[in-house]
N, C-alpha and C positions, 0 to 999 in steps of 0.2 A: 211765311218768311219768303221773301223776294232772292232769286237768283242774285250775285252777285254782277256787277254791268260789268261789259269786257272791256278793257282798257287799247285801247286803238290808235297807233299813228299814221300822220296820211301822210305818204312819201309822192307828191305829183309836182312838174311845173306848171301847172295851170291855175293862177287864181277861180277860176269860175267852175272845176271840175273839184278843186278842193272846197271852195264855199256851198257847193250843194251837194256833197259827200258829206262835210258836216253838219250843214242845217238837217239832211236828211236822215241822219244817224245818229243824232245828239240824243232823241227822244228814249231811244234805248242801251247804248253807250257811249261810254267816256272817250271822246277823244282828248288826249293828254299830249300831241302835238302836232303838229303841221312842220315838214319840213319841202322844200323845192330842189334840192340838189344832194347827190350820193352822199356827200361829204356830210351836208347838214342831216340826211336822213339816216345814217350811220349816227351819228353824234344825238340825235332823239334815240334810236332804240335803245345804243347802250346807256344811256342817263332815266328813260322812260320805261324798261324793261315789260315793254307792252305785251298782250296777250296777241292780238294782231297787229300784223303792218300790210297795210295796203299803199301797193307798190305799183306804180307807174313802171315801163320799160324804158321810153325815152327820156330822158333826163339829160341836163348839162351837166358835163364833167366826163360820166362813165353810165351806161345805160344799164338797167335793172336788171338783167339777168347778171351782169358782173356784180350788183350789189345782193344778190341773194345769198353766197357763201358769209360776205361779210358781216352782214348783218346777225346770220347763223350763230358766225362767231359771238359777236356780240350778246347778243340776249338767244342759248340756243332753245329755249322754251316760247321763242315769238312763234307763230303761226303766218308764215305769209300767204296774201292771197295777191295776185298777179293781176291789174284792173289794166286794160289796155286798147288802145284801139287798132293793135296788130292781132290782128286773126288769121292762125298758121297754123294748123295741127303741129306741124314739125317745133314750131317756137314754146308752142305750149307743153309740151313734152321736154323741150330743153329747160324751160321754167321748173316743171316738177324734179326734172332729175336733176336739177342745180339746190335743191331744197327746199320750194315752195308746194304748197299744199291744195292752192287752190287758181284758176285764171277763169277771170270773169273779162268779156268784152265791155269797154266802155259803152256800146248800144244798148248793152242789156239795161232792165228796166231794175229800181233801188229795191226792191221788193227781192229780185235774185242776187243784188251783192248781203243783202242781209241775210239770205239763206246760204247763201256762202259763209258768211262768218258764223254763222248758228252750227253749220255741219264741221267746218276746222275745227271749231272750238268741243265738237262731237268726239273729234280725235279720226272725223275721215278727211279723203280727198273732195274736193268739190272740182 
């Protein structure tokens, strides 16, 4: 009997950072949506009630660490993992204590955001 696959939405504005997030992660889970802004990625989790949301910081609208409570709200069994290309100790500590669980640098290679979402969904920190 096969694990169930985790259900995952990708909160980024970059078309080419989302298209190889999901070519890269389809083989093993479900992404169930793509959204580009706080607003549209808010409006995916609470309709998608996904297992993970992998979240971008900068965004138009409002930047990721302000959507991390709300998304909370919304679905508070999501798992977020924080994908970005701000590298801060201090940021990433504001990221966990805002309610995400995990922050992976957009340089890391897809092999560590997949162990990233393997350990979240473990019930640790990554």
């Amino acid at each position: 009997m096969t694990a169930p696959r985790t259900r995952i939405v990708l909160g980024d504005d970059h078309q080419l950072m989302v298209q190889a997030m999901r070519s890269a992660l389809a083989a093993k889970h479900d992404i169930v949506a793509v959204a580009h802004t706080a607003g549209t990625i808010l409006e995916a989790v609470r309709t998608h009630q996904p297992d993970v949301l992998l979240l971008d910081l900068s965004l138009p609208e409002r930047n990721g660490l302000e959507v991390i409570p709300d998304a909370l709200a919304a679905s508070p069994d999501t798992r977020i993992i924080v994908v970005t290309m701000h590298l801060d100790r201090v940021l990433a500590e504001s990221c966990l204590s805002a309610g995400a669980v995990g922050f992976v640098p957009k340089d890391a290679g897809l092999d560590e955001l997949d162990r990233a979402i393997g350990t979240v969904m473990a019930g640790r920190e990554f």
